[in-house]
N, CA, C and O atoms as CSV, one atom per row, in Angstrom:
chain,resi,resn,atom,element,x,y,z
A,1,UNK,N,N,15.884,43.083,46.989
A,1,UNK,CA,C,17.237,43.597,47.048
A,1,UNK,C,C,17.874,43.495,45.659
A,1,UNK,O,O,17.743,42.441,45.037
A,2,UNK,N,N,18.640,44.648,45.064
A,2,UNK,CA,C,18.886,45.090,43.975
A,2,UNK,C,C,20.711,43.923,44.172
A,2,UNK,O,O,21.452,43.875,45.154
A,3,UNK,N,N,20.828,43.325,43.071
A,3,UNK,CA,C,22.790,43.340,43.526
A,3,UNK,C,C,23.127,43.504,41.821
A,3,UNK,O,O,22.216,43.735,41.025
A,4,UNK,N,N,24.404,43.367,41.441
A,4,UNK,CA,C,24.667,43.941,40.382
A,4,UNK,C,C,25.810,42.196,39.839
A,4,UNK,O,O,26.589,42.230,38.886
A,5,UNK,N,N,25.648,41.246,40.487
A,5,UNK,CA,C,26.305,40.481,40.215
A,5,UNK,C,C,25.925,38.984,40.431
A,5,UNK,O,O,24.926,38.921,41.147
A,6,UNK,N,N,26.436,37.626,40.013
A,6,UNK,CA,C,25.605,36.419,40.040
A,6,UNK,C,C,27.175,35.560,40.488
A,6,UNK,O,O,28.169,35.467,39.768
A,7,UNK,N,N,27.002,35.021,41.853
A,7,UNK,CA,C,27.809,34.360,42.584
A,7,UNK,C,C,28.109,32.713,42.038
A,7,UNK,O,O,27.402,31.909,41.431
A,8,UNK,N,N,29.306,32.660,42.495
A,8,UNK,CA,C,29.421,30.943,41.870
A,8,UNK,C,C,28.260,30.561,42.647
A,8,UNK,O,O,27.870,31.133,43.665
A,9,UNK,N,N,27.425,28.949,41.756
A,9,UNK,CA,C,26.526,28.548,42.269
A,9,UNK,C,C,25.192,28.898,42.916
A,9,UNK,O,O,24.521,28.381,43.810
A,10,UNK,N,N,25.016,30.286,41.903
A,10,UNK,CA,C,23.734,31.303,41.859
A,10,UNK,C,C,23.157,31.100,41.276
A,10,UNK,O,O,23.587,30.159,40.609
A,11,UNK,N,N,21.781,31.547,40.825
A,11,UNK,CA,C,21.689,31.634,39.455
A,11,UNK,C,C,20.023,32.316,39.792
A,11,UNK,O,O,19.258,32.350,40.755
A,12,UNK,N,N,20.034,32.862,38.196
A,12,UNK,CA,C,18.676,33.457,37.622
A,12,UNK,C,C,17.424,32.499,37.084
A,12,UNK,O,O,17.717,31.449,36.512
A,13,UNK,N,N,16.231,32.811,37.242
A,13,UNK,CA,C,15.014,32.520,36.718
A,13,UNK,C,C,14.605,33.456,35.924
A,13,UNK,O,O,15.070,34.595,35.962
A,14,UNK,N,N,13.640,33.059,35.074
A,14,UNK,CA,C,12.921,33.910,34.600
A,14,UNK,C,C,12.278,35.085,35.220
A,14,UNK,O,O,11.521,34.868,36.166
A,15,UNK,N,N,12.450,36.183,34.862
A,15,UNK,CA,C,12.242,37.401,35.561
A,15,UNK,C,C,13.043,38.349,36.434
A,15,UNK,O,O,12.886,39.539,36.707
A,16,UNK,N,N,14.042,37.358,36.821
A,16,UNK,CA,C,14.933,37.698,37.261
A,16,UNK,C,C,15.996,38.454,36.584
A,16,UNK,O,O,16.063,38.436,35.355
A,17,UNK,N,N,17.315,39.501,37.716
A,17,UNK,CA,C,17.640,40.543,37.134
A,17,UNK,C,C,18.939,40.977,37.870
A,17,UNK,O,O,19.102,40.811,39.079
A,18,UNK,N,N,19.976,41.627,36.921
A,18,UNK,CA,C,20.863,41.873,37.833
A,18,UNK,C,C,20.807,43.394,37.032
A,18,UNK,O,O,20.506,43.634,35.863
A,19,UNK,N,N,21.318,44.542,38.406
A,19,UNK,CA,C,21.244,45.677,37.905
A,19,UNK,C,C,22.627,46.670,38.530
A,19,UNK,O,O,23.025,46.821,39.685
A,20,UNK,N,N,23.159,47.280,37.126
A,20,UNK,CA,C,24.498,48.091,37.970
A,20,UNK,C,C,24.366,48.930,38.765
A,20,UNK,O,O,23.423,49.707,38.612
A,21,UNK,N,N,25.108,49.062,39.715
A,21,UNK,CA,C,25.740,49.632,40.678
A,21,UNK,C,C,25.001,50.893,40.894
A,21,UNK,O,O,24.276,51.263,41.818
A,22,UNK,N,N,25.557,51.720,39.270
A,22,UNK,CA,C,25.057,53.350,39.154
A,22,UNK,C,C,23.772,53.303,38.777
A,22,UNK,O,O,23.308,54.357,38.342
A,23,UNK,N,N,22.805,52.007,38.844
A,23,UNK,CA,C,21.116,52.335,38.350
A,23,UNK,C,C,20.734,52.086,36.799
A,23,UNK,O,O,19.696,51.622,36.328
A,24,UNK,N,N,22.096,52.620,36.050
A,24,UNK,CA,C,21.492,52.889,34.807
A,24,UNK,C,C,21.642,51.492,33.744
A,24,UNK,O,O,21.303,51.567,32.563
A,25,UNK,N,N,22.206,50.210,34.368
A,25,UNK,CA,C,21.725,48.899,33.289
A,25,UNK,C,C,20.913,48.139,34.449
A,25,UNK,O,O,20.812,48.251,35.671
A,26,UNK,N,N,20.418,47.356,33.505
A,26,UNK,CA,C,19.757,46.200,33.624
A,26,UNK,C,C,19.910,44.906,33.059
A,26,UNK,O,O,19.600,44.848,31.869
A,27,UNK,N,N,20.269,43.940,33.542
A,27,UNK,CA,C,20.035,42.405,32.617
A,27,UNK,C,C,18.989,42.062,32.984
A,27,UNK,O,O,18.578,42.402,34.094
A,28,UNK,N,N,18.387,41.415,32.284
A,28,UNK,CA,C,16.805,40.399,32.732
A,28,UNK,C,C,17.127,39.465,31.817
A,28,UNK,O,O,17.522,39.610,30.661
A,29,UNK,N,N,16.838,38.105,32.694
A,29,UNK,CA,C,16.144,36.887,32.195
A,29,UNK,C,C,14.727,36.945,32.048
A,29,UNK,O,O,13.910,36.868,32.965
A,30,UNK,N,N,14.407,37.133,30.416
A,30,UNK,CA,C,13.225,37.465,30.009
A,30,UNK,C,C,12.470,35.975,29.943
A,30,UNK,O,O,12.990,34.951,29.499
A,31,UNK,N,N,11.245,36.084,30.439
A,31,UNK,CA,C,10.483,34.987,29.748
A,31,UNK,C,C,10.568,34.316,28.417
A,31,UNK,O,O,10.521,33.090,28.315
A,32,UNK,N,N,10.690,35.101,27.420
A,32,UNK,CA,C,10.760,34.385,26.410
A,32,UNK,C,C,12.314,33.717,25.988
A,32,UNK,O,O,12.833,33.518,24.890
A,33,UNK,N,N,12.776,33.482,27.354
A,33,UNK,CA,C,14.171,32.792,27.415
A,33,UNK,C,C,15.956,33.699,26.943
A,33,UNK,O,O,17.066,33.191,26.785
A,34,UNK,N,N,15.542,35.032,26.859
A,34,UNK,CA,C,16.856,35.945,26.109
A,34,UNK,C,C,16.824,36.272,27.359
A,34,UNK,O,O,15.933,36.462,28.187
A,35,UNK,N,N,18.413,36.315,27.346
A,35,UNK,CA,C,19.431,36.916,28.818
A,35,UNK,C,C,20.061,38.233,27.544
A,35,UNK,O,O,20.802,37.988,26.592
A,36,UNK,N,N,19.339,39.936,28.021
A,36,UNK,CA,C,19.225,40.562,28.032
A,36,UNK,C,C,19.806,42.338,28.372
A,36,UNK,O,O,18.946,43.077,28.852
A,37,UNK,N,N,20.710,42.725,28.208
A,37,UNK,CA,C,21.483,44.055,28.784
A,37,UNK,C,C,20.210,45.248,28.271
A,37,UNK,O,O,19.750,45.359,27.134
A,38,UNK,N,N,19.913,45.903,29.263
A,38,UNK,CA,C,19.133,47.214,29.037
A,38,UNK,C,C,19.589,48.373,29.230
A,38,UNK,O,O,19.498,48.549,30.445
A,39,UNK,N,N,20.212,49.653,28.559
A,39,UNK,CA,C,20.063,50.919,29.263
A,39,UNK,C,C,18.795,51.300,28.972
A,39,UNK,O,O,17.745,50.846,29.428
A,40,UNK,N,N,19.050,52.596,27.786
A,40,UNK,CA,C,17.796,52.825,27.485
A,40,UNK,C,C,17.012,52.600,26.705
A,40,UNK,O,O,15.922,53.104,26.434
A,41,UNK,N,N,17.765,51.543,26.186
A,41,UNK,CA,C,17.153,50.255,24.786
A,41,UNK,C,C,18.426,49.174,25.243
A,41,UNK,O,O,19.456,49.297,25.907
A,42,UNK,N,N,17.794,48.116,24.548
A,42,UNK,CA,C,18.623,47.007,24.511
A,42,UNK,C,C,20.258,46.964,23.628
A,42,UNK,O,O,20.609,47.081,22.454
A,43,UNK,N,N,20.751,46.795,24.571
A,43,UNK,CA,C,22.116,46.940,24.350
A,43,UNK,C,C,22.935,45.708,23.811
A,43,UNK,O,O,23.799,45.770,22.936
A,44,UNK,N,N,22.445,44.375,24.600
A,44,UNK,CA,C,23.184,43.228,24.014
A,44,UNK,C,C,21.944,41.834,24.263
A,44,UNK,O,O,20.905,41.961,24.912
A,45,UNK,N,N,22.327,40.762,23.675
A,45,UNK,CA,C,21.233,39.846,24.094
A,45,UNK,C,C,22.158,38.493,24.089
A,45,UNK,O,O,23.339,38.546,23.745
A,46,UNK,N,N,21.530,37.294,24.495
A,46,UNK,CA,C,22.266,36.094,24.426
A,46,UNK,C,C,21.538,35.472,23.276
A,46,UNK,O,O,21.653,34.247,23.244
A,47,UNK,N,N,20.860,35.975,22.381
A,47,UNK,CA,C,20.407,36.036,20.849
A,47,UNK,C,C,19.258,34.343,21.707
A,47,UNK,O,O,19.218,33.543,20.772
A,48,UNK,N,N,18.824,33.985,22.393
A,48,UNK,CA,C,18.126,33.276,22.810
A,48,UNK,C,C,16.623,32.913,22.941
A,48,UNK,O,O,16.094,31.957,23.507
A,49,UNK,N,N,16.035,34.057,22.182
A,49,UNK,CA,C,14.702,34.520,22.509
A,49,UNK,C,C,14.240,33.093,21.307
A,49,UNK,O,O,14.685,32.386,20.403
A,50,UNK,N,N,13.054,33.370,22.124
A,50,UNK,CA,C,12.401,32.307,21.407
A,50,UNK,C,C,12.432,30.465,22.117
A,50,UNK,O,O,11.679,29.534,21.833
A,51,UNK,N,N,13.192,30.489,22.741
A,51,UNK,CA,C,13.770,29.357,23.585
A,51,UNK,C,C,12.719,29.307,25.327
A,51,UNK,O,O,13.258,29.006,26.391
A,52,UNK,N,N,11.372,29.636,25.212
A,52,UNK,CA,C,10.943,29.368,26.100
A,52,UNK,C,C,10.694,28.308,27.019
A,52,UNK,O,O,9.650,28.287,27.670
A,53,UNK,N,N,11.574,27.420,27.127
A,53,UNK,CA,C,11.768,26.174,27.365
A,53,UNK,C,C,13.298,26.275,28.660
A,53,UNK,O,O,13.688,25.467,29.502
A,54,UNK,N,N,13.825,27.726,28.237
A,54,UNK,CA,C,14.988,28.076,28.859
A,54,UNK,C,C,14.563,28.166,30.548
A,54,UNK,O,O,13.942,29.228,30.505
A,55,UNK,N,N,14.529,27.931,31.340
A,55,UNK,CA,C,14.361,27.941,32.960
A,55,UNK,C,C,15.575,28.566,33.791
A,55,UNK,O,O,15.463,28.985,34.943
A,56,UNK,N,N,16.540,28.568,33.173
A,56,UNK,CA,C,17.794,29.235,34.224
A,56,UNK,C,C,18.761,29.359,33.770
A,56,UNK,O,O,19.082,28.764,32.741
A,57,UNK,N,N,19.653,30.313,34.511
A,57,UNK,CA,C,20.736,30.924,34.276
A,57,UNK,C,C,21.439,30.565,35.250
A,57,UNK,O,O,21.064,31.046,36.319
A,58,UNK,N,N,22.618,29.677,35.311
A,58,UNK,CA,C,23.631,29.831,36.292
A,58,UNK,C,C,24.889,30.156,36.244
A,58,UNK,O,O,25.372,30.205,35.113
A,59,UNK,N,N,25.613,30.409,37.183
A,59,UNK,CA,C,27.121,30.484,37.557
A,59,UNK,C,C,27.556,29.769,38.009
A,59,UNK,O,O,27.638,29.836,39.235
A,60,UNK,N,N,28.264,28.317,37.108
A,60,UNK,CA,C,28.733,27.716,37.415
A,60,UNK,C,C,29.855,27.506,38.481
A,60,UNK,O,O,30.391,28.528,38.909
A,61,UNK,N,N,30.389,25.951,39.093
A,61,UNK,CA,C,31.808,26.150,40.026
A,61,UNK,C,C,33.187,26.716,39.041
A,61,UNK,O,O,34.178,27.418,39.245
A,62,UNK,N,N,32.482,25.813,37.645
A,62,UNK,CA,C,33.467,25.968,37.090
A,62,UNK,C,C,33.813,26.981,36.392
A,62,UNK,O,O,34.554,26.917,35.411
A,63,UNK,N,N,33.301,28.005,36.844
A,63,UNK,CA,C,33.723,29.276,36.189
A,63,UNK,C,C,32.782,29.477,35.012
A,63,UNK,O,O,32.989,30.433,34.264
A,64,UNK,N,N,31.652,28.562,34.761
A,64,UNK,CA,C,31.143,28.980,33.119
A,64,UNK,C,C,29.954,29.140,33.509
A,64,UNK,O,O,29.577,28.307,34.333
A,65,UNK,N,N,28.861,30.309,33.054
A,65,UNK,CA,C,27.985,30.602,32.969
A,65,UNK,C,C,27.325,30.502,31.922
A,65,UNK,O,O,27.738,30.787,30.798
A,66,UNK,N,N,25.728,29.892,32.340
A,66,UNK,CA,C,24.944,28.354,31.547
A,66,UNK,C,C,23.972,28.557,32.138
A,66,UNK,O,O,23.673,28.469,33.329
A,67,UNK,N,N,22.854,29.179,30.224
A,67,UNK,CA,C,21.811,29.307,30.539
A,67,UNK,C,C,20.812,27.483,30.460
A,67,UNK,O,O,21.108,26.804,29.477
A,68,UNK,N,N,20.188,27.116,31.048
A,68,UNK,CA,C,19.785,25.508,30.737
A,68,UNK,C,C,18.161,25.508,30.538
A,68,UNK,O,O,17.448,26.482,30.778
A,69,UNK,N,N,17.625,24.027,29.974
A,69,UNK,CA,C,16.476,23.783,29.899
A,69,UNK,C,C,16.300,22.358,30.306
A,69,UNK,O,O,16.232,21.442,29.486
A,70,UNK,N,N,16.222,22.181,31.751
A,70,UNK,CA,C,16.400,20.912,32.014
A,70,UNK,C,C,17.667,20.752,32.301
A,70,UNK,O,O,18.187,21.657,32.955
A,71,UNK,N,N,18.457,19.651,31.928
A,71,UNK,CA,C,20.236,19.190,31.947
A,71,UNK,C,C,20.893,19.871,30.207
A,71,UNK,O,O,22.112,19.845,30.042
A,72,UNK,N,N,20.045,20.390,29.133
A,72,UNK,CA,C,20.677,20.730,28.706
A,72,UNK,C,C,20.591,22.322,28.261
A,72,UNK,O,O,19.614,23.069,28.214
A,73,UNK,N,N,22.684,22.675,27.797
A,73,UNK,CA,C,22.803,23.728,27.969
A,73,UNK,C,C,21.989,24.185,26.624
A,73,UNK,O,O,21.986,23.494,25.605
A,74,UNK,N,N,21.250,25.520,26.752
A,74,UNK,CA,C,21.128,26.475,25.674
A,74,UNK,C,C,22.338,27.602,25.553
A,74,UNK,O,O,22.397,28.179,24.467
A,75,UNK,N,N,22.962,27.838,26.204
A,75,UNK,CA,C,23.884,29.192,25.824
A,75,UNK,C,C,24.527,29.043,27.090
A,75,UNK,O,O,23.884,28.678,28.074
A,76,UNK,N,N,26.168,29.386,27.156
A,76,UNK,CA,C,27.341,29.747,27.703
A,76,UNK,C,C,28.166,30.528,27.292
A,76,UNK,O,O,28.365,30.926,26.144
A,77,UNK,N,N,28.817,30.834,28.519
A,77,UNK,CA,C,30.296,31.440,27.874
A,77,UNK,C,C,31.146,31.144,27.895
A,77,UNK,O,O,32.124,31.891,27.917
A,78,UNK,N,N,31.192,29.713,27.899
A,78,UNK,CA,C,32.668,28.883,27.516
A,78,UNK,C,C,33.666,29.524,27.991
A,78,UNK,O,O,34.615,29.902,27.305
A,79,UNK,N,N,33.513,29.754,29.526
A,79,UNK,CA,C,35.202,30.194,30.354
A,79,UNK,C,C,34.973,28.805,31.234
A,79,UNK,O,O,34.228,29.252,32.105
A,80,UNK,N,N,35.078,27.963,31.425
A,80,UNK,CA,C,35.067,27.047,32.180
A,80,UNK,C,C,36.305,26.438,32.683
A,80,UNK,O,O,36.701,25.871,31.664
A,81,UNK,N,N,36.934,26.257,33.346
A,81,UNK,CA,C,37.827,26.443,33.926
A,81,UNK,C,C,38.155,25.352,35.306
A,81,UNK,O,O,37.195,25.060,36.019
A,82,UNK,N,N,39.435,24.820,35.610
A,82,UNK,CA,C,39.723,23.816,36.822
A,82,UNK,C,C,40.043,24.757,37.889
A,82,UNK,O,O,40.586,25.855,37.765
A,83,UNK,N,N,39.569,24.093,39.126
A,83,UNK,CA,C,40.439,25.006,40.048
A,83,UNK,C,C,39.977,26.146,40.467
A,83,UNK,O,O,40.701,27.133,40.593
A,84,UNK,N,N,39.003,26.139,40.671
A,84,UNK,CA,C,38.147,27.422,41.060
A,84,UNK,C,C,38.038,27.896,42.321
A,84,UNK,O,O,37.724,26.915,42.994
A,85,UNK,N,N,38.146,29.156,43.257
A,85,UNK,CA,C,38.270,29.644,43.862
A,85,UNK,C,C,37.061,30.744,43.756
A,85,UNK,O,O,35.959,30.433,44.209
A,86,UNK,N,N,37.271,32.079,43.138
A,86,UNK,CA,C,36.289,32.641,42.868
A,86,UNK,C,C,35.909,32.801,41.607
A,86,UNK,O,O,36.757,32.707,40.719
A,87,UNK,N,N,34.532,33.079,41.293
A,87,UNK,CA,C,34.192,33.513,40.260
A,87,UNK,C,C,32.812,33.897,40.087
A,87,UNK,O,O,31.926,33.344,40.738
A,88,UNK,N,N,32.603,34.703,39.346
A,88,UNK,CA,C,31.146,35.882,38.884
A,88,UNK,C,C,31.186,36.218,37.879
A,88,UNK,O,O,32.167,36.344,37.147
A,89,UNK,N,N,29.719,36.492,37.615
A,89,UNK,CA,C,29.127,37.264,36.466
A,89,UNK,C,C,28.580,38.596,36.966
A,89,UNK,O,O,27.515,38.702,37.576
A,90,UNK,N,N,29.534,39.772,36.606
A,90,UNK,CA,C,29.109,41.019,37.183
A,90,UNK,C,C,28.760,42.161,35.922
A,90,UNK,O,O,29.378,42.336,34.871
A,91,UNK,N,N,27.443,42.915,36.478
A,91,UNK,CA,C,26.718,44.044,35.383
A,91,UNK,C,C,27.578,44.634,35.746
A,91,UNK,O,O,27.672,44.609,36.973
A,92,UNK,N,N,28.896,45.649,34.854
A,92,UNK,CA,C,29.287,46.719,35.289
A,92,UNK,C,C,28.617,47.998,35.243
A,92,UNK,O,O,27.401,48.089,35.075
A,93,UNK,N,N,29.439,49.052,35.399
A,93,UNK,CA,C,28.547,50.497,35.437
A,93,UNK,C,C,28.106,51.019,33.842
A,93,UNK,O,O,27.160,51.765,33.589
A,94,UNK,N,N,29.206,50.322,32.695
A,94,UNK,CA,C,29.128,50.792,31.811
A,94,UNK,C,C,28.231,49.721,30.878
A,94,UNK,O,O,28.348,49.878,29.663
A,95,UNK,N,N,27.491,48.821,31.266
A,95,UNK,CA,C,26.389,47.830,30.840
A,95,UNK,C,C,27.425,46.862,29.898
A,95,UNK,O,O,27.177,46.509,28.745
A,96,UNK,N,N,28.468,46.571,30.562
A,96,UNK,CA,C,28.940,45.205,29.941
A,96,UNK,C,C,28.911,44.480,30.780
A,96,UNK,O,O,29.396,44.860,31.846
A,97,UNK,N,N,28.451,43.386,30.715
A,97,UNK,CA,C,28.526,41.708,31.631
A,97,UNK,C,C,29.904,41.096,31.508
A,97,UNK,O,O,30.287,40.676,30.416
A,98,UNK,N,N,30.605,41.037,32.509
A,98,UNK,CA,C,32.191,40.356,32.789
A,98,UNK,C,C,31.666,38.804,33.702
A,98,UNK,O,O,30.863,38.600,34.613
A,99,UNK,N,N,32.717,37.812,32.791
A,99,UNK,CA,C,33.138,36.732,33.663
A,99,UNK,C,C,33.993,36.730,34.069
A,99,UNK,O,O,34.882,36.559,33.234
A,100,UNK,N,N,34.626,36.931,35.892
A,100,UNK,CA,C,35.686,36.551,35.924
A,100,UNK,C,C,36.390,35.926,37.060
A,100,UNK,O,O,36.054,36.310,38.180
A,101,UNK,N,N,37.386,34.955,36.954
A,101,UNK,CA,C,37.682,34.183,37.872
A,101,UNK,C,C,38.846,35.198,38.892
A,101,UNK,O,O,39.964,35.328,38.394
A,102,UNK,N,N,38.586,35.922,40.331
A,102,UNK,CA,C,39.257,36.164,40.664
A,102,UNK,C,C,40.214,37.143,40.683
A,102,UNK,O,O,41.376,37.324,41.048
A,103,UNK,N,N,38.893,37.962,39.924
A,103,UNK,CA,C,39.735,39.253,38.997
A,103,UNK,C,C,40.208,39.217,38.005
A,103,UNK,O,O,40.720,40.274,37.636
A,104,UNK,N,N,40.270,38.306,37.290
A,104,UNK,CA,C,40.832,38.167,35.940
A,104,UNK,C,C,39.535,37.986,35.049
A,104,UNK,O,O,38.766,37.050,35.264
A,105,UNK,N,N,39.313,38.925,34.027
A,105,UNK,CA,C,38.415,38.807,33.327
A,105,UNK,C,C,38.310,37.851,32.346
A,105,UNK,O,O,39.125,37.952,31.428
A,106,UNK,N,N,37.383,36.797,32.292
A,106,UNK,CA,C,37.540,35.599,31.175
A,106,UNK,C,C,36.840,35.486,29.908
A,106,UNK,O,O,36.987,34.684,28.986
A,107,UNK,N,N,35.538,37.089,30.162
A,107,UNK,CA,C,34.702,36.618,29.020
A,107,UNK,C,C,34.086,38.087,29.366
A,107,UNK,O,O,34.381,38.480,30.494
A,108,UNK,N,N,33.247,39.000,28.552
A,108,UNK,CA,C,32.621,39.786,28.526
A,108,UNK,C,C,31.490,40.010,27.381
A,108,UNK,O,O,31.996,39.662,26.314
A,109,UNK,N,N,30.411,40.370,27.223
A,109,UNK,CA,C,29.508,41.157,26.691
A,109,UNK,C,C,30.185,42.332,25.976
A,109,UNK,O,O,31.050,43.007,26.534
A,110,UNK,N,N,29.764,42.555,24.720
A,110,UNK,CA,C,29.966,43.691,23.709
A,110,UNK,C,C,28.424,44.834,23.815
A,110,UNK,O,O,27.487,44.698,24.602
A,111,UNK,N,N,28.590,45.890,22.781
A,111,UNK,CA,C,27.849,46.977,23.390
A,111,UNK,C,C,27.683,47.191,21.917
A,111,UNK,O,O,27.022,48.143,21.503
């Protein structure tokens, strides 16, 4: 099953993938540890490659999404936040990755 988004207290493995809505992006958690935007070339990266030691990607409670190796972090997006209710990491249609708590956008991917 295809979804286009990563739920509080979700998270990615290697190989794993979130894909938009309209078909045309892709993120992958690549093996060689880079969290990844695809259209029809690579669009953005979490500049991570090389970090094969990286095992997961989560969505934190606290609103911050944290790629780890073990207990420690390799890469976030420092929206972390008290008081959490909702929050996601969603591929939009136009291949930017949004954090946001609740509808409020806290962090995004560039193109």
């Amino acid at each position: 099953m295809s979804r286009n988004f990563l739920s509080m207290n979700s998270e990615l493995r290697k190989g794993d993938f979130l894909i938009s809505n309209n078909g045309e992006y892709k993120a992958v958690f690549q093996e060689d540890g880079n969290f990844v935007v695809y259209g029809w070339k690579p669009i953005w990266d979490s500049d991570t490659a090389g970090k094969s030691n990286a095992k997961r990607l989560i969505m934190q409670e606290d609103c911050n999404c944290v790629m780890y190796s073990g207990n420690k972090a390799l890469w976030h997006t420092n929206t972390h936040r008290k008081n959490v209710k909702m929050c996601r990491l969603t591929l939009r249609n136009d291949g930017v990755l949004v954090v946001d708590n609740d509808g409020k956008e806290l962090w995004k991917s560039t193109k």
